[in-house]
C-alpha positions in Angstrom: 1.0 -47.7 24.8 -1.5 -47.5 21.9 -3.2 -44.5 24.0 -0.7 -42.1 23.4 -0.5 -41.6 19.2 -4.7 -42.0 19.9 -4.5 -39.3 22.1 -2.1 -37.1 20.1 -3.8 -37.7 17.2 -7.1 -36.7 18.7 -5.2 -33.4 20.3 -3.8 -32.8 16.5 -7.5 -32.6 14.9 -9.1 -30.6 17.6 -6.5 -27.9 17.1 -7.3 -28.0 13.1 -10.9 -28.0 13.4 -10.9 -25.2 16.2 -11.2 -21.7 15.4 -8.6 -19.1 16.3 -9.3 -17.0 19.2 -10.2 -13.2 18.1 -8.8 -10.5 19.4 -10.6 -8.5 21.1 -10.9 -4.5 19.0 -9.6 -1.3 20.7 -12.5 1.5 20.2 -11.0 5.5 19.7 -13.6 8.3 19.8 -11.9 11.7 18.1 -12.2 14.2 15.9 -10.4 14.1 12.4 -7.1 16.8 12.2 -6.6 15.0 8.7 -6.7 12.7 5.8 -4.0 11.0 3.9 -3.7 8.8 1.5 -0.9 6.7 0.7 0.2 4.0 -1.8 -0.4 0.9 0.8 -3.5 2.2 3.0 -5.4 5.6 4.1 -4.5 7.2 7.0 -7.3 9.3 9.5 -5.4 11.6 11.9 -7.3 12.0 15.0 -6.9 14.1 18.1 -6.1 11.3 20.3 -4.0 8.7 20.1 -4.5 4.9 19.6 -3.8 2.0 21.9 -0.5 1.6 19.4 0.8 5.0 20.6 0.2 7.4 17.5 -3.1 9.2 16.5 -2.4 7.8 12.9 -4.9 5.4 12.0 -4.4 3.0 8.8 -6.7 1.6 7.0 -5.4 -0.8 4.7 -6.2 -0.5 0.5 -6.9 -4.6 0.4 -9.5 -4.4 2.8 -13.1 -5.3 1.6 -14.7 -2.2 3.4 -11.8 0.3 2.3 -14.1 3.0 0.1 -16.0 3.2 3.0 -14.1 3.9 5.3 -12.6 6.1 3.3 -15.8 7.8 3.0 -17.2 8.2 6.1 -13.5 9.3 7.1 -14.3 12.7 4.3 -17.9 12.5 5.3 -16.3 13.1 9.3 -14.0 16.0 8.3 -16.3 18.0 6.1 -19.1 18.2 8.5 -16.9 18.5 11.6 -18.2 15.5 13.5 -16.2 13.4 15.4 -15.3 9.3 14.6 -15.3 5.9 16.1 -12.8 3.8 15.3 -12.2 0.3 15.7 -8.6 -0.8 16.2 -8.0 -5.1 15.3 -3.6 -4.7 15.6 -1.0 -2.9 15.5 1.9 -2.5 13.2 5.0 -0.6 15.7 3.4 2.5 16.4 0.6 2.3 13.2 -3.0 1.8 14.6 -4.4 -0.6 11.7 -8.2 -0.3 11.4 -11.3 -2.7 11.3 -13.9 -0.4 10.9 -15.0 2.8 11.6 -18.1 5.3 12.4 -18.9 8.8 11.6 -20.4 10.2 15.9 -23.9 12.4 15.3 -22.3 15.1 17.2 
């Protein structure tokens, strides 16, 4: 029965050396109704709602891409475009953002 800690031991360093799985983004085209910004993240209003069931979208302040987003999310509203945004999870009903685009129409 020497096979079986082998084995287990062999299970036990495949799961460490494996990557988690990713999930998979949730993409949301809309237009910008508004901007906020609050103390943990900025949130993009948008005409639709997310696959989390609100059309406020979060993006979070610790993020390495935050001004970014942040600024195509102003560039989006000022010029009247629409945005594509790029859902990783959810937080109850808050959409919590990857990344997002500013639409050439």
């Amino acid at each position: 029965m020497r096979i079986v800690p082998v084995l287990f031991a062999g299970i036990g360093f495949l799961a460490a050396v494996t990557p988690p799985a990713q999930a998979a983004l949730t993409v949301v085209h809309g237009r910008v109704v508004n901007l906020y910004a609050d103390p943990s993240d900025f949130v993009i209003e948008l005409d639709v709602a997310g696959a989390c069931g609100s059309k406020f979208f979060h993006i979070q302040r610790n993020r390495a891409n935050f001004k970014e987003v942040t600024a195509v999310s102003l560039t989006a509203i000022s010029t009247g475009k629409t945005m594509t945004l790029f859902v990783e999870s959810c937080a109850g009903d808050r959409n919590i953002l990857s990344h997002g685009a500013v639409n050439a129409t």
